[in-house]
C-alpha positions in Angstrom: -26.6 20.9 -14.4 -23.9 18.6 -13.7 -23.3 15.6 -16.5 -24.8 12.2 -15.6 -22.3 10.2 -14.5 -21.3 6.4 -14.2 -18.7 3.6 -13.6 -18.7 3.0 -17.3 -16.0 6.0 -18.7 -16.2 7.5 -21.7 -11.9 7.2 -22.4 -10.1 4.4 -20.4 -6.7 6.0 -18.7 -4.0 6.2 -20.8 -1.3 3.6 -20.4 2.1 2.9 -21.5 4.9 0.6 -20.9 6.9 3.7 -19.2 4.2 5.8 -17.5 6.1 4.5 -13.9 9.9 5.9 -13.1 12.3 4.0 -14.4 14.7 1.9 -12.3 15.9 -1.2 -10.5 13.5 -3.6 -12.6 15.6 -6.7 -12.5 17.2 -8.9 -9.9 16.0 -9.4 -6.3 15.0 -7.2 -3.2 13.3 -8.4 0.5 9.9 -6.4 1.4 9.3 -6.7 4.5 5.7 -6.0 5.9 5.6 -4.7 9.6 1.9 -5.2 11.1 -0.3 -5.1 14.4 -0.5 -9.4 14.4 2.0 -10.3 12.0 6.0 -9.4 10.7 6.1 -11.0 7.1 8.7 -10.6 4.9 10.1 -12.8 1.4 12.3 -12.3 -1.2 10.6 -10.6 -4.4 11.8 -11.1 -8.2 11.6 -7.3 -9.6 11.0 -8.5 -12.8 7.9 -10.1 -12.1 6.6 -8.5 -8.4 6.0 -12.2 -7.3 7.8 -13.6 -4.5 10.7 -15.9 -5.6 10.2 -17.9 -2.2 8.2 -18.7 0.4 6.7 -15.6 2.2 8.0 -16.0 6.2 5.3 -14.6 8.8 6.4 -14.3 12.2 3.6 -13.1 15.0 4.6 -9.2 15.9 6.3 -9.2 19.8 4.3 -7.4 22.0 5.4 -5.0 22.9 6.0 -4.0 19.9 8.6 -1.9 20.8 11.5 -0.9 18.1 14.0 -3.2 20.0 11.7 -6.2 20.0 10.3 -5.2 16.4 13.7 -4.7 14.9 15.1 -8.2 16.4 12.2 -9.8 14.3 12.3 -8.0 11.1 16.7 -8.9 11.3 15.8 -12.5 12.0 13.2 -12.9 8.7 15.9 -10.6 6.7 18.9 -13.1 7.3 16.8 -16.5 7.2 15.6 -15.0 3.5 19.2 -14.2 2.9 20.9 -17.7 3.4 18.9 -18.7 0.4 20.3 -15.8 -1.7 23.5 -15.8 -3.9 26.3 -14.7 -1.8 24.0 -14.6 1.4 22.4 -11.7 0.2 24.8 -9.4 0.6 24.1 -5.8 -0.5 19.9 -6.7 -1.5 18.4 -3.8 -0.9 15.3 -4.4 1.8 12.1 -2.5 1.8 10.0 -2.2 5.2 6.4 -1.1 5.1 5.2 0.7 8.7 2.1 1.3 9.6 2.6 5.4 10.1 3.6 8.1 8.4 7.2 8.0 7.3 8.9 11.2 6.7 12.8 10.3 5.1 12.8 7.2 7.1 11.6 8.9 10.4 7.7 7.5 11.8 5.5 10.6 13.1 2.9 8.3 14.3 2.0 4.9 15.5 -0.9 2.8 14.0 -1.4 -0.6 15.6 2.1 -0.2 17.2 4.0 0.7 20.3 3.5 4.7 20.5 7.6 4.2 21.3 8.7 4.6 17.2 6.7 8.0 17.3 9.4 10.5 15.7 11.9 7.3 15.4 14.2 6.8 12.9 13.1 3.5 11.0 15.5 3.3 8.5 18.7 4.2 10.6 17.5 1.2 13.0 16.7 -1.1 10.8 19.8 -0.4 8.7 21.6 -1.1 11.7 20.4 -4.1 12.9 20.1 -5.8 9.4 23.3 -4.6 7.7 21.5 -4.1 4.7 20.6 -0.7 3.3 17.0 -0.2 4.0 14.0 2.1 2.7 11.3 2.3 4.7 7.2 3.5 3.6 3.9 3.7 4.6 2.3 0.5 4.5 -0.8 2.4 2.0 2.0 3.7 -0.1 3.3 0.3 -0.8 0.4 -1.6 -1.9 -0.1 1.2 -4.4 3.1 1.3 -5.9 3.1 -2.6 -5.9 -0.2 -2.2 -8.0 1.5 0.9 -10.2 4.4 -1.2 -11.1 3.1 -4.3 -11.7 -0.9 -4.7 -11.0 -4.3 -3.1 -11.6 -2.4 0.4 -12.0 0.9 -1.0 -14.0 1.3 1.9 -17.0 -1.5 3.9 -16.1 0.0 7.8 -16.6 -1.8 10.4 -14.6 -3.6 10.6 -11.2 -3.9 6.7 -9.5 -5.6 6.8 -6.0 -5.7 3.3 -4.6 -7.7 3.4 -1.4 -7.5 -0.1 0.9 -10.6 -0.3 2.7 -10.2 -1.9 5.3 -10.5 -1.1 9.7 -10.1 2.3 8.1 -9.2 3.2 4.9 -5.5 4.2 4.0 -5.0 5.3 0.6 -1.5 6.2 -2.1 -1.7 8.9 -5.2 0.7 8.4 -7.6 1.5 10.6 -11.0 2.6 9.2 -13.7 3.6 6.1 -11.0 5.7 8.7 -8.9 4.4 8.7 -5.6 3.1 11.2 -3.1 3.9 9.9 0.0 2.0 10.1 2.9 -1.6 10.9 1.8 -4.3 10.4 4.8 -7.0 10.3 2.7 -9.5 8.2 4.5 -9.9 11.2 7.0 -11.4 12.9 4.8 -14.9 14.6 6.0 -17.9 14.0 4.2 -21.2 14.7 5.8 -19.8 16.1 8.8 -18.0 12.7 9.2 -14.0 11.4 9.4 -15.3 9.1 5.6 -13.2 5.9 7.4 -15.6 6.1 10.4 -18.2 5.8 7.5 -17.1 4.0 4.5 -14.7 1.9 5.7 -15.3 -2.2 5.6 -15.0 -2.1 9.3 -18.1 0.4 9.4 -20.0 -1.9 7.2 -20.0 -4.9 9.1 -20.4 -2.2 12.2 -23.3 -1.1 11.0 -24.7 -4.2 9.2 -24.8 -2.7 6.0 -26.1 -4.3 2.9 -23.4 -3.8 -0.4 -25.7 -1.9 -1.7 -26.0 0.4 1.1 -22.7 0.4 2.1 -22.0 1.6 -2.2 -23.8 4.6 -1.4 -21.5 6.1 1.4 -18.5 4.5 -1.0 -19.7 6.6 -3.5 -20.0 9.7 -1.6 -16.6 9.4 -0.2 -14.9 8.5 -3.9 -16.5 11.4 -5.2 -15.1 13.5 -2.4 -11.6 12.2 -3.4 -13.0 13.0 -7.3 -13.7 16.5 -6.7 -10.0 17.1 -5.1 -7.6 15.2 -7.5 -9.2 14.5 -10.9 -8.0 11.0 -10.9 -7.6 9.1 -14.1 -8.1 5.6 -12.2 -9.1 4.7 -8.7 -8.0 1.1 -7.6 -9.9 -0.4 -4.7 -7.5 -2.8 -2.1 -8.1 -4.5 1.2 -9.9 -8.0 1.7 -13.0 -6.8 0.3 -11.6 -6.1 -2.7 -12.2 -9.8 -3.3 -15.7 -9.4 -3.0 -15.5 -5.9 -5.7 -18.1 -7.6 -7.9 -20.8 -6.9 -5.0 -20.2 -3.3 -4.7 -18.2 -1.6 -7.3 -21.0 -1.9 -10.1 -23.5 -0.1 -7.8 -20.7 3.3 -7.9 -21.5 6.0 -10.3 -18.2 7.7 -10.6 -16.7 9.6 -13.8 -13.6 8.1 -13.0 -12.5 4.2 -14.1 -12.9 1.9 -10.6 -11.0 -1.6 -10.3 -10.1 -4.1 -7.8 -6.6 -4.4 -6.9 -4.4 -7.3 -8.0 -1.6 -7.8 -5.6 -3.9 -8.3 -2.5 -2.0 -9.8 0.3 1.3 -9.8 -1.5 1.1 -5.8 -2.1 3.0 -4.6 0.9 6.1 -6.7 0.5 6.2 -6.3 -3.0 5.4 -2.3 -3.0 8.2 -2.1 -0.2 10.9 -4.3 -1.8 10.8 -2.3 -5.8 10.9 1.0 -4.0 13.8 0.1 -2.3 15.5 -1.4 -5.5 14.4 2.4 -7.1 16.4 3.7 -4.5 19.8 2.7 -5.4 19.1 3.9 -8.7 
């Protein structure tokens, strides 16, 4: 018989001050946050993951081709840099994407021209900024921005975050090193891609009470339990606002928390890893 579970655990995930890589944990680096509306970028103070200014948002061109993309992302990189000592020169800049990234190269297109399919990002955008650039998954991001400084920050072992979302995107991390690239929200539960499912899209889709829409949550984190054994699951996305309608109705063995970077997550994720970078 399998134990009774619940989102109360009986051991909270062990945490220390250096469960996450060490690295570039002072001074400043851009993240920059590529999306289907919106090109947002600001300056991020490593020590803290806050922004040290004003966060700039300009609408994504469409098309969003790399040409028209890249001009965008160079003009939001150099207005954040006249307000950096010595223009900026040399800050590292960190570009989320929404696709997989495989060394700097996208293998798909989510929510963007289907043009930057097997395109080098980072040797563009390197280009056309003059900076030296590292680019991610936009999911991997927001979970090292949460493993470095948020709901995650000295958590050692297995973190899944999972943003839900119009799908569900998700990051693992060990010991706050991250496995790039996990597509977690396809996986299939009950003869189902979970995203089509469990996402917060599907629940407004479908009309879905919290409570009912916990259920399929539940079934789809404890598909991600039975796989990885994490020791924390952090839940991002909008909704995560709202976790205090949902997340007590989960009976998981594993620990379950709202996310604390929210909007900010993707810059902030994208700007330290590219600090870590010129380690």
């Amino acid at each position: 018989m399998a134990p009774e579970t619940s989102t109360a655990p009986t051991t909270a995930p062990t945490t220390t001050p250096d469960a996450a890589p060490g690295g570039a944990r002072s001074g400043t680096a851009i993240g920059i946050d590529i999306g289907g509306s919106g090109i947002k970028g600001a300056p991020v103070d490593l020590a803290t993951g806050e922004f040290s200014a004003e966060r700039i948002r300009i609408p994504t061109p469409q098309p969003s081709t790399p040409d028209a993309v890249s001009r965008v992302v160079k003009q939001i990189v150099d207005q954040i840099c006249a307000d950096l000592p010595d223009g900026g020169a040399g800050v590292p800049v960190g570009i989320t994407f929404p696709a997989v990234i495989q060394h700097g190269v996208a293998r798909t297109a989510a929510n963007v021209d289907k043009g930057w399919v097997d395109y080098d990002v980072a040797t563009l955008m390197t280009a056309v900024t003059g900076h030296p650039v590292h680019v991610v998954n936009d999911a991997d991001a927001a979970g090292i921005a949460e493993a470095r400084y948020g709901a995650a920050k000295g958590v050692r072992g297995v973190v899944v975050l999972a943003t839900l979302g119009t799908g569900i995107g998700t990051a693992v991390m060990v010991d706050g090193a991250l496995l790039p690239n996990t597509e977690l929200g396809h996986l299939e539960v009950d003869g189902h891609d979970a995203e089509t499912r469990a996402s917060d899209a599907a629940r407004e889709r479908d009309d879905l009470s919290w409570s009912h829409w916990a259920k399929r949550l539940n079934k789809y984190f404890s598909s991600l339990e039975a796989l990885l054994w994490p020791d924390l699951i952090v839940v991002g996305g909008g909704v995560s606002k709202k976790s205090e309608k949902f997340l007590p109705e989960l009976r998981l063995r594993t620990p379950i928390v709202p996310a604390q970077l929210l909007n900010s997550a993707g810059i902030v994720g994208a700007a330290v890893l590219a600090a870590e970078q010129r380690r």
